[in-house]
N, CA, C and O atoms as a Tinker XYZ file with bonds, in Angstrom:
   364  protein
     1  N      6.924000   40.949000   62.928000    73     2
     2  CA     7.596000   40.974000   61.635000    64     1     3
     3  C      6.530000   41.004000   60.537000    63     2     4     5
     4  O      5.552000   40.265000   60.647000    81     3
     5  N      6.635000   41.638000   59.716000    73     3     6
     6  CA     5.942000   41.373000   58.390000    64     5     7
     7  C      5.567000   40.733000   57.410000    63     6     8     9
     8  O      6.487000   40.520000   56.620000    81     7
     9  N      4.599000   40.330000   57.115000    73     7    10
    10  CA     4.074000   39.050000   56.219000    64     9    11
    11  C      5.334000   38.714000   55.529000    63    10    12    13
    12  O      6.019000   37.820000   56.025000    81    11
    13  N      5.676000   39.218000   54.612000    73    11    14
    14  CA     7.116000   39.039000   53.952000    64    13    15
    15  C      8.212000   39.191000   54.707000    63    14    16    17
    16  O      8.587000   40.315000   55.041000    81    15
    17  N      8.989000   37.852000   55.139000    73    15    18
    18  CA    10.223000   37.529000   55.672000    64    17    19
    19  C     11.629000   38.331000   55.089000    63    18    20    21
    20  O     12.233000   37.692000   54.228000    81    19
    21  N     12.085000   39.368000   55.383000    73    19    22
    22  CA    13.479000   39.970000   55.332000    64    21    23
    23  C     14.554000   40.237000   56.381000    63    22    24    25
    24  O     14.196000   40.293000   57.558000    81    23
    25  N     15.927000   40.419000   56.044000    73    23    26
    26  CA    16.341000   40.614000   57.533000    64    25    27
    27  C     17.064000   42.108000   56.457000    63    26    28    29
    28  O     17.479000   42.189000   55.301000    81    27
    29  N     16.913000   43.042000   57.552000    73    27    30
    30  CA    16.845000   44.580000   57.728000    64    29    31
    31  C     18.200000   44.749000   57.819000    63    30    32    33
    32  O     18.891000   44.139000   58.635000    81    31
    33  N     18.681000   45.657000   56.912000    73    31    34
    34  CA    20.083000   45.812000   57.229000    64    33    35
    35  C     20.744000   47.092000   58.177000    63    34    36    37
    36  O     21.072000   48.107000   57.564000    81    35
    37  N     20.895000   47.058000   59.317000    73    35    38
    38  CA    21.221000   47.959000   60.444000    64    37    39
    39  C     22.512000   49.292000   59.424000    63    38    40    41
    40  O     23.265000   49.124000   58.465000    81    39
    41  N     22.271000   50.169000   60.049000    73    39    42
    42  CA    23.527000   50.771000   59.928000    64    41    43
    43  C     23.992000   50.959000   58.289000    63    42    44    45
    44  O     25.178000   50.842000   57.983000    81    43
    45  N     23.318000   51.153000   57.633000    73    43    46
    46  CA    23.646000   51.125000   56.368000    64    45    47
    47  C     23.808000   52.751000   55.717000    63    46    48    49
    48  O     24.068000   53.018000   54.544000    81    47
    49  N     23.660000   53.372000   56.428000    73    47    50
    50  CA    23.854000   54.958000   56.103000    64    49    51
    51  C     24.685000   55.502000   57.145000    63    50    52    53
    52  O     24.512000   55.241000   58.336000    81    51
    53  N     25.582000   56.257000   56.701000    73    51    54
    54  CA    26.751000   56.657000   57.474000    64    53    55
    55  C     25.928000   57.240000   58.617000    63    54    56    57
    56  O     24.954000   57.961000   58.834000    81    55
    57  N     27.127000   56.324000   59.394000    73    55    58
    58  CA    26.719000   56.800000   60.976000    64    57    59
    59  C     27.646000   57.779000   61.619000    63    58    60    61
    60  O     27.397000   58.199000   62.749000    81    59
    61  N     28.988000   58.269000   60.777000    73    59    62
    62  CA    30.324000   58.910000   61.121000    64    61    63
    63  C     30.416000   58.441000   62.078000    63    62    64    65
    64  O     30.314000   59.257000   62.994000    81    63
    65  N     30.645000   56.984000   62.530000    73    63    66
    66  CA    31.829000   56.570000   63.951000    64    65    67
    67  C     30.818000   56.344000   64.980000    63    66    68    69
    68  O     31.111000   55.966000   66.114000    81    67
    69  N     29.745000   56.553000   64.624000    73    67    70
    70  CA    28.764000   56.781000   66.021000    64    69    71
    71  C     27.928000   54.967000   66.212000    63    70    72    73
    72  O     27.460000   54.338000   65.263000    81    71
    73  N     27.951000   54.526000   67.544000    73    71    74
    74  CA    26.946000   53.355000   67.471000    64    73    75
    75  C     25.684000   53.627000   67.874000    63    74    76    77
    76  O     25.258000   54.757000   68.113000    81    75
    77  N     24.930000   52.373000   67.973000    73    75    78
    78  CA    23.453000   52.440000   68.243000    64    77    79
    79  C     23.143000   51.265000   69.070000    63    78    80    81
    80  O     23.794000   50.718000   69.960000    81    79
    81  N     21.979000   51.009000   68.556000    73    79    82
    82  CA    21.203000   49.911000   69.262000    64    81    83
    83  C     20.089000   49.608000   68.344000    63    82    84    85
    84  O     19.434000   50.535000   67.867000    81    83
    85  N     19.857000   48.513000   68.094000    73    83    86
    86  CA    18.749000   47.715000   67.005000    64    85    87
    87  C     17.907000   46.582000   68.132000    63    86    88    89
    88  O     18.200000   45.744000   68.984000    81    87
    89  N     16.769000   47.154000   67.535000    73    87    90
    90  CA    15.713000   46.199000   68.554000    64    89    91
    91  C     14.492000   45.666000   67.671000    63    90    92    93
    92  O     13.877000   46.247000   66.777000    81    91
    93  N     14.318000   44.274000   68.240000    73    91    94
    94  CA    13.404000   43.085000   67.387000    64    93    95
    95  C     12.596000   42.780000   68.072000    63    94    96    97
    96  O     12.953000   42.754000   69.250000    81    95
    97  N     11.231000   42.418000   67.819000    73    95    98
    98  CA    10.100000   42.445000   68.607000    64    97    99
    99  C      9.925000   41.080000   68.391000    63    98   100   101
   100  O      9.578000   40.869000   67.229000    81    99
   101  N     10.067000   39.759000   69.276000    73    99   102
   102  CA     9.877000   38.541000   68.649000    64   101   103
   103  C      9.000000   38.308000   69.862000    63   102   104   105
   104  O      9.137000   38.948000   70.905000    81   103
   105  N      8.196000   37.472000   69.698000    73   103   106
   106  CA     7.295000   36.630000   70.302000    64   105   107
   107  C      7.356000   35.041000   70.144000    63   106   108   109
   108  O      8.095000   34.444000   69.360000    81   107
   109  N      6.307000   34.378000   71.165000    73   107   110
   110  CA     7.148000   32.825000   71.013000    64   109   111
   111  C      5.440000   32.649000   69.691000    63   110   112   113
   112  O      4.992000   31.581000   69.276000    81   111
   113  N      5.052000   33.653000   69.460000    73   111   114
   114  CA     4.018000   32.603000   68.319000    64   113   115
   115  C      4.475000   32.776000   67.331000    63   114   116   117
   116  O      3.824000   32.134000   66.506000    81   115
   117  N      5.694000   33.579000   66.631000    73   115   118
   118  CA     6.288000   33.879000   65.629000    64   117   119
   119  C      6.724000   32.208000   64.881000    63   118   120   121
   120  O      7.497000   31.514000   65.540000    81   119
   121  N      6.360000   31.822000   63.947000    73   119   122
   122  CA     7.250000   30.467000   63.653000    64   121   123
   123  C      8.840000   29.882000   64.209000    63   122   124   125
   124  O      9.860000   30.533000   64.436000    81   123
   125  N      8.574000   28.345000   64.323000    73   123   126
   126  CA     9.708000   28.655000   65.254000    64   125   127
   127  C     11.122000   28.667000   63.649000    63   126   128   129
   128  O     12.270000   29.106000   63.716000    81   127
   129  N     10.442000   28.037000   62.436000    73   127   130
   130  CA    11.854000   28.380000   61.322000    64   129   131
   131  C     11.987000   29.903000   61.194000    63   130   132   133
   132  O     12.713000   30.390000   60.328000    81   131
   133  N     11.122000   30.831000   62.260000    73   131   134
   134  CA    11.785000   32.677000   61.411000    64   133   135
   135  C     12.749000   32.730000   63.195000    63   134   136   137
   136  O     13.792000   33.377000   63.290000    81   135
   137  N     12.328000   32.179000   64.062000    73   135   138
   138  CA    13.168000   32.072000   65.233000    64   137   139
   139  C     14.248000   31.663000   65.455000    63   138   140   141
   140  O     15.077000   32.234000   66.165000    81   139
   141  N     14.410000   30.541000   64.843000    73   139   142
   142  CA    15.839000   30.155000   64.042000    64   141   143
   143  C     16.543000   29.972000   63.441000    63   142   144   145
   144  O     17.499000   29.202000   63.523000    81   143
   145  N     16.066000   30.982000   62.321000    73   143   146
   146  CA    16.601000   31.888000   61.295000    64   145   147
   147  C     16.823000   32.990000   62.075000    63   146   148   149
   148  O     17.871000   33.393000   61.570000    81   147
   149  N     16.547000   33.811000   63.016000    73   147   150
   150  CA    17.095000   34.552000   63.409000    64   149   151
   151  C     18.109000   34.444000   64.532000    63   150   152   153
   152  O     18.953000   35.265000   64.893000    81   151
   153  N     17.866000   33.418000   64.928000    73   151   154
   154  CA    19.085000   32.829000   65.899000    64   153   155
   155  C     20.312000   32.600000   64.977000    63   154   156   157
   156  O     21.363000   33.105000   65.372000    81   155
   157  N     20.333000   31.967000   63.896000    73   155   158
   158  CA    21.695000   31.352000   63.447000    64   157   159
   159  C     22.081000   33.027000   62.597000    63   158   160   161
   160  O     23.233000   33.163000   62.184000    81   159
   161  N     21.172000   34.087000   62.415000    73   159   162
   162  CA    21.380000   35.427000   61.977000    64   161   163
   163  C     22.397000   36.148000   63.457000    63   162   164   165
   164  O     23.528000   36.625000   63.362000    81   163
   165  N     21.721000   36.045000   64.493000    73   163   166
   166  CA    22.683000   36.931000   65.728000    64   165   167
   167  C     24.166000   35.904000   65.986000    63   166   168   169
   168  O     25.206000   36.394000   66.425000    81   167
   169  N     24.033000   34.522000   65.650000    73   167   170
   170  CA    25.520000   33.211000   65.749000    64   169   171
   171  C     26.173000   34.375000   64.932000    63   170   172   173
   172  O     26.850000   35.298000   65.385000    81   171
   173  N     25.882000   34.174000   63.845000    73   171   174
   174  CA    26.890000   34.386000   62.599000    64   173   175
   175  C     27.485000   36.000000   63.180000    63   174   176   177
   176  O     28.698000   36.098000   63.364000    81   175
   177  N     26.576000   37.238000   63.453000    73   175   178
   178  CA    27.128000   38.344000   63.708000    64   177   179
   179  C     27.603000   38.248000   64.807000    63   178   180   181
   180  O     27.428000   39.424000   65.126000    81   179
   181  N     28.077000   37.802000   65.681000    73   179   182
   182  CA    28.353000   37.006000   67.224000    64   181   183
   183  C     28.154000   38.367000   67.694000    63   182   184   185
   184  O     28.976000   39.271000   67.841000    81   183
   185  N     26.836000   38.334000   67.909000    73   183   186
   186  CA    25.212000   39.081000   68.803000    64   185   187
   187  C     25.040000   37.920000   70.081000    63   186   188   189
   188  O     25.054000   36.689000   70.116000    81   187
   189  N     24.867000   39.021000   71.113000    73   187   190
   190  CA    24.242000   38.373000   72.412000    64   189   191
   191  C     22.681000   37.569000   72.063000    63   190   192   193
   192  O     21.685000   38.288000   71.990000    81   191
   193  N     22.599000   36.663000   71.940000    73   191   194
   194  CA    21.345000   35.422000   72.001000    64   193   195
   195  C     20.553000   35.816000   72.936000    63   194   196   197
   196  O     21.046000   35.927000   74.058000    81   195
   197  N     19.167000   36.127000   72.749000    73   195   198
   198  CA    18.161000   36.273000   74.067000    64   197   199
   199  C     18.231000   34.966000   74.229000    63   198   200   201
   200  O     18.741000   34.083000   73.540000    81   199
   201  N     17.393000   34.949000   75.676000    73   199   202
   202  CA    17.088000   33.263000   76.411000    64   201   203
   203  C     16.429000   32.873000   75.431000    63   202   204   205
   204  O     16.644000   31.895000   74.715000    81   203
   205  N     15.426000   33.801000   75.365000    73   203   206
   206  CA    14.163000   32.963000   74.134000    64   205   207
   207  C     14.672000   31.763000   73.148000    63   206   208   209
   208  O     14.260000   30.604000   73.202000    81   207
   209  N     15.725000   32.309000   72.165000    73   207   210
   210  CA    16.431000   31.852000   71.163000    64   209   211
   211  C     17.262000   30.710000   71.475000    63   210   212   213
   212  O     17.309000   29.712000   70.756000    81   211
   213  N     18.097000   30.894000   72.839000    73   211   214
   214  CA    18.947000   29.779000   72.866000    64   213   215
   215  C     18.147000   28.624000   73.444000    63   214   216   217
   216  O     18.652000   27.515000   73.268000    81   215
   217  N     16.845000   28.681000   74.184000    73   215   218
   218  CA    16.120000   27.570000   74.211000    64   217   219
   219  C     15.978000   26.770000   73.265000    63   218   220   221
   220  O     16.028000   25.553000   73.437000    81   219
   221  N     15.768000   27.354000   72.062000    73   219   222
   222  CA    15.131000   26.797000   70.605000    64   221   223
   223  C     16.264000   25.840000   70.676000    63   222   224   225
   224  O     17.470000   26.050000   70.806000    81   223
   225  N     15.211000   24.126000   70.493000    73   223   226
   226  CA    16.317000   23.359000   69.761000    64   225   227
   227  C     16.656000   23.282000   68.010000    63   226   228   229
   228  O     15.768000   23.058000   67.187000    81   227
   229  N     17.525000   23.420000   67.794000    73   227   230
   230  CA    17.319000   23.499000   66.261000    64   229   231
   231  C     17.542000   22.208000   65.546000    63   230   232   233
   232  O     18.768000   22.135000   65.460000    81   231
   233  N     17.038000   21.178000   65.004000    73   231   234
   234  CA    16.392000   19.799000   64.174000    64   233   235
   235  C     17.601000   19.502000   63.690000    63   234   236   237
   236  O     18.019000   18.395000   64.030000    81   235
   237  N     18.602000   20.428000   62.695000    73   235   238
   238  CA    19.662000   20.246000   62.093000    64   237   239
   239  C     20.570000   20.191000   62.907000    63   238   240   241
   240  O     21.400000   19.509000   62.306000    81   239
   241  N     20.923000   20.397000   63.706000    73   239   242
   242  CA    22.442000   20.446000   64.861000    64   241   243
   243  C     21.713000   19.003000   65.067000    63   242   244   245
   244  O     22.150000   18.274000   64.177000    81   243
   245  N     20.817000   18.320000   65.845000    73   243   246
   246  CA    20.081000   17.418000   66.516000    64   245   247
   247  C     20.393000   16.501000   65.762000    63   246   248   249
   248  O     21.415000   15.895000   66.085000    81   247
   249  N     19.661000   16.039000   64.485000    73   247   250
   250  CA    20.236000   15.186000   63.362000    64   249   251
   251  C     21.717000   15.062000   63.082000    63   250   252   253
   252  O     22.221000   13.940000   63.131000    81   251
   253  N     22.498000   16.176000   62.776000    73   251   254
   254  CA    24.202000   15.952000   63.105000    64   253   255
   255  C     24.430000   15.513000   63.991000    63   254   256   257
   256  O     25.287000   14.630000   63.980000    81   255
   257  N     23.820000   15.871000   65.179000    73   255   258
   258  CA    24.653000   14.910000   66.071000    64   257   259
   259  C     24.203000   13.418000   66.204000    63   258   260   261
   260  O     25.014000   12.535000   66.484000    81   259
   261  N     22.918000   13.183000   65.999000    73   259   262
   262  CA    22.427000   11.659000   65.831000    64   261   263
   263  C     23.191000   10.939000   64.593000    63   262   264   265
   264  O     23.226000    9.708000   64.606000    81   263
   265  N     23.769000   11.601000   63.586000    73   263   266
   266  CA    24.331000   10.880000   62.817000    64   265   267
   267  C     25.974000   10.687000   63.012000    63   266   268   269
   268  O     26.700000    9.797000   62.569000    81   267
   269  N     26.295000   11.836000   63.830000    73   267   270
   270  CA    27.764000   11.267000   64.659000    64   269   271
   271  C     27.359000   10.224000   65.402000    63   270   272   273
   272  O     27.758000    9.138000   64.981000    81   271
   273  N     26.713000   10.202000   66.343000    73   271   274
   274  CA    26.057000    9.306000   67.268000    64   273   275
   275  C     26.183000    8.056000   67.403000    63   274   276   277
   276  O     26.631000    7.183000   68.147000    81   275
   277  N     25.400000    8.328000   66.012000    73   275   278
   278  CA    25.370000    6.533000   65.577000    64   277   279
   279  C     26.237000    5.736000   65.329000    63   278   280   281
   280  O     26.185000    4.510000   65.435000    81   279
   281  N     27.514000    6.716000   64.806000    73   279   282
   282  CA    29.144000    6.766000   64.429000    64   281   283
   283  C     29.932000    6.413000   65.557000    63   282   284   285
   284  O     30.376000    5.265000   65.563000    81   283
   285  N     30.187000    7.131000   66.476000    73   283   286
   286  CA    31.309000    7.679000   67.224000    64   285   287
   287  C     30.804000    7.218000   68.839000    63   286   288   289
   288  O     31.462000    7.112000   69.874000    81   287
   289  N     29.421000    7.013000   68.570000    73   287   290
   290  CA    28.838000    6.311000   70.481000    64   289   291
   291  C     28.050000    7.908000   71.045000    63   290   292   293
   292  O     28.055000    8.968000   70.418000    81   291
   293  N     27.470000    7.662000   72.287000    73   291   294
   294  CA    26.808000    8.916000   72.846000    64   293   295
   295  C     27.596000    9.656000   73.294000    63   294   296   297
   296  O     27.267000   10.841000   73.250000    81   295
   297  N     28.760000    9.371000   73.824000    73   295   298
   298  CA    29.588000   10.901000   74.550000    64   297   299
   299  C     29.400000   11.803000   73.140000    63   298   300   301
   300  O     28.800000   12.866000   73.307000    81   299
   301  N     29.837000   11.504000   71.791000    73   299   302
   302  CA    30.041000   12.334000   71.234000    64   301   303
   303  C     28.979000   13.116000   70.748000    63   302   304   305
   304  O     29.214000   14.184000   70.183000    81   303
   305  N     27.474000   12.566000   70.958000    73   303   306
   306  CA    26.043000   13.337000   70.894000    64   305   307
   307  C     26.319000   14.467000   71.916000    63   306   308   309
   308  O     26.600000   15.638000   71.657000    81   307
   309  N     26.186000   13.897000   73.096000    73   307   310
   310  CA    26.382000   14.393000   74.200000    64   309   311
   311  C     27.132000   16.193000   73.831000    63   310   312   313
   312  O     26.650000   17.307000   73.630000    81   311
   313  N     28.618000   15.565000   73.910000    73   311   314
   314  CA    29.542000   16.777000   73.401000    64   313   315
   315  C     29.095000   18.109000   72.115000    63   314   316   317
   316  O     29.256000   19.329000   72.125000    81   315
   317  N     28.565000   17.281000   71.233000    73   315   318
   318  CA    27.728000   18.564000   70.342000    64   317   319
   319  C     26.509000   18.936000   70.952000    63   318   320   321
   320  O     26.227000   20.021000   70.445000    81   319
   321  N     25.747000   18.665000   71.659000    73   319   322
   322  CA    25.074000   19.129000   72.271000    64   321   323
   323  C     25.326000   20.377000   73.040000    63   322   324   325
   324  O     24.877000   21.503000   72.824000    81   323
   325  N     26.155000   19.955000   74.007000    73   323   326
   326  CA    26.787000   21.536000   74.856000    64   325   327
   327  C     27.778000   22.125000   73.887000    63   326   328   329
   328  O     28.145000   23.269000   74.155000    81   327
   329  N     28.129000   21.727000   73.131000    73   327   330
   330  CA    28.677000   23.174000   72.127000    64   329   331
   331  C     27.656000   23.833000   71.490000    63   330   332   333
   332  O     27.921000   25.016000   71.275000    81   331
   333  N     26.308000   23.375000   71.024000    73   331   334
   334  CA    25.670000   24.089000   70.561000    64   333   335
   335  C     24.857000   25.340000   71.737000    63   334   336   337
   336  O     24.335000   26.440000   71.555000    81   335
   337  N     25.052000   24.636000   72.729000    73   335   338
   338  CA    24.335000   25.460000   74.030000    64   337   339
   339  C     25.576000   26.454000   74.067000    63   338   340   341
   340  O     25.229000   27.631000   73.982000    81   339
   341  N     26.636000   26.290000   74.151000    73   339   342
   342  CA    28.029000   26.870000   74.341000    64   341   343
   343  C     27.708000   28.081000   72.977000    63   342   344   345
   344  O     27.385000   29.197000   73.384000    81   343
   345  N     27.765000   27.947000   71.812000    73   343   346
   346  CA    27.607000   28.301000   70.341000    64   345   347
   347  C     26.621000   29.636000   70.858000    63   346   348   349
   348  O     26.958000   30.790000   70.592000    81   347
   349  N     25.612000   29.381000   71.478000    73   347   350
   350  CA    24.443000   30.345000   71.320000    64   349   351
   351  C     24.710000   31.175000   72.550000    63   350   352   353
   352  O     23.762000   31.946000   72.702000    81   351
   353  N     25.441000   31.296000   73.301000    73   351   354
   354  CA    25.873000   32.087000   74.651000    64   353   355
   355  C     26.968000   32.943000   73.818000    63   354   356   357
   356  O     27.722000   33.405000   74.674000    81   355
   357  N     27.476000   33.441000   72.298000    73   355   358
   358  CA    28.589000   33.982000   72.086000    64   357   359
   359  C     27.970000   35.427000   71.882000    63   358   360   361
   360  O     26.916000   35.647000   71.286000    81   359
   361  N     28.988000   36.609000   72.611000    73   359   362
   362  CA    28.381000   37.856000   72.607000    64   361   363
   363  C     28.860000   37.838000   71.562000    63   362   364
   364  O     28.730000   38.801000   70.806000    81   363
C-alpha cells in the first residue's frame, strides 16, 4: 500500500452489468491498525475475510467485551468472543 493510507474505490466506472475481481497485496508487516482497518472495510461490504485478517485480534471488540464482562460474568466475554470469530467468516 502506499505511504498515504486510502481505500480505492472498485468499480466506479460503468462496468454495463459485467463483474470482476479486486485484489490487495497485504503482508503481515503492514501495520496491524491498516489490517484492521481493512478487515472491519471487507465486515462492512460482507467480503470473504482472508485467514490473515480473521486472526487479527482487534483491542476494541476485546475491551467491549471486558467491559460486559465485568458486568454480566465470563460466559458473556466468552459469547462475544465467538461472534466476533463468527462476524469475520461472513462472505
Amino acid at each position: 500500500m502506499p505511504a498515504d493510507i486510502y481505500v480505492h474505490r472498485i468499480g466506479r466506472t460503468d462496468r454495463r452489468g459485467k463483474t470482476g475481481v479486486a485484489t490487495t497485496f497485504i503482508n503481515k508487516n503492514q501495520s496491524e491498525t491498516t489490517l484492521l482497518d481493512l478487515k472491519h472495510l471487507l465486515q462492512e461490504a460482507k467480503q470473504r475475510i482472508p485467514p490473515v485478517l480473521v486472526e487479527l485480534n482487534d483491542p476494541t471488540m476485546e475491551e467491549e467485551a471486558e467491559t460486559i464482562a465485568n458486568a454480566s460474568g465470563v460466559k458473556m466475554w466468552q459469547y462475544l468472543i465467538l461472534e466476533k470469530t463468527t462476524l469475520a467468516l461472513v462472505d
